[in-house]
Wavefront OBJ file of the C-alpha trace (Angstrom):
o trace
v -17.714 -58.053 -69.365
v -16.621 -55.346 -67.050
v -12.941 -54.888 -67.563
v -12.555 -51.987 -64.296
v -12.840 -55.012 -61.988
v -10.752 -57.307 -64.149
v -7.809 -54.301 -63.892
v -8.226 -53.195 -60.215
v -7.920 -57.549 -59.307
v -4.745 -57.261 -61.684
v -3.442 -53.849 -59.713
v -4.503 -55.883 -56.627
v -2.375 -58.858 -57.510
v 0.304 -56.758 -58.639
v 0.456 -54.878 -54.817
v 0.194 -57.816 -53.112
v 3.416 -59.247 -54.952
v 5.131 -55.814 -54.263
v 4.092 -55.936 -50.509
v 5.248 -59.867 -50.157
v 8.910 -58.937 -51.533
v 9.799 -55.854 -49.888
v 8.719 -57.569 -46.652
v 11.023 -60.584 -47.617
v 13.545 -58.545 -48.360
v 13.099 -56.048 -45.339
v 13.221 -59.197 -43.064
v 16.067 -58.911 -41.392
v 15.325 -54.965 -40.461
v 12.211 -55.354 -39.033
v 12.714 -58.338 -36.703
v 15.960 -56.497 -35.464
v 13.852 -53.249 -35.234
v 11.064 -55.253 -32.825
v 13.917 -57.212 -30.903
v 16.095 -53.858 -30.642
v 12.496 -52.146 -29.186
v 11.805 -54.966 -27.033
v 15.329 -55.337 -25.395
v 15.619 -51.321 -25.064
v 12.804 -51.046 -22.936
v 13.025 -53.370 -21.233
v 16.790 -52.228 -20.292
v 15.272 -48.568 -19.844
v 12.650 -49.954 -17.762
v 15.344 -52.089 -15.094
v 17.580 -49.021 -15.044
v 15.088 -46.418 -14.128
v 14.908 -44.411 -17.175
v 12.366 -43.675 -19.803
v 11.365 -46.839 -21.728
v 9.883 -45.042 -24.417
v 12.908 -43.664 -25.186
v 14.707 -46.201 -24.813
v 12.803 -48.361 -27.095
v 13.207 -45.991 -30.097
v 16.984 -46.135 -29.539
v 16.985 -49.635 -29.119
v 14.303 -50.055 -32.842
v 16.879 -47.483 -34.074
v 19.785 -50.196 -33.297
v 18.056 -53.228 -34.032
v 16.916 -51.848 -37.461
v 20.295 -51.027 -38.357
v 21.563 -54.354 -37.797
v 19.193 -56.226 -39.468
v 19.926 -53.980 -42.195
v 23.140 -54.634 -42.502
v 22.847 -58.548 -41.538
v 20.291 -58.529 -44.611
v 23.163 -57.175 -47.110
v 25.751 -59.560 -45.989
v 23.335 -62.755 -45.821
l 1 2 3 4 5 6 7 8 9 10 11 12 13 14 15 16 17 18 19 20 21 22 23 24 25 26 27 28 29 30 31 32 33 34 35 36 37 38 39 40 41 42 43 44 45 46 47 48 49 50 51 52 53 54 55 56 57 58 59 60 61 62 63 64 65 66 67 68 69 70 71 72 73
C-alpha cells in the first residue's frame, strides 16, 4: 500500500474544504466586487472616461460592500 497517494488525496480533500468555505464565506465580497466592476465601467464607458479605471473603483466599491453586507447578514 502506498501511503504518499493516500496523504496527498487527504491534503487534497482537506484544500478543497478550505477553498469551498472561504468562498462561502467571501460571497458577498466577490459578487459585489464583479457587480461594482460591471456597473463602473459601464458608467465610465457612457460618460466618456476610462473604463478601466473606472471598473477598479467600482470592484473597489462593490467589494467593500459585500464585505460589510457579509458581516451584518
Amino acid at each position: 500500500m502506498n501511503t504518499h497517494t493516500g496523504t496527498a488525496r487527504r491534503f487534497v480533500v482537506m484544500f478543497a474544504l478550505t477553498l469551498s468555505v472561504l468562498i462561502t464565506a467571501a460571497c458577498g465580497t466577490l459578487v459585489g466586487a464583479g457587480v461594482g466592476a460591471a456597473g463602473g465601467a459601464a458608467v465610465g464607458a457612457a460618460t466618456g472616461h476610462d473604463p478601466g479605471k473606472s471598473a477598479l473603483i467600482g470592484a473597489g466599491i462593490g467589494a467593500a460592500g459585500g464585505a460589510i453586507y457579509d458581516i451584518t447578514h
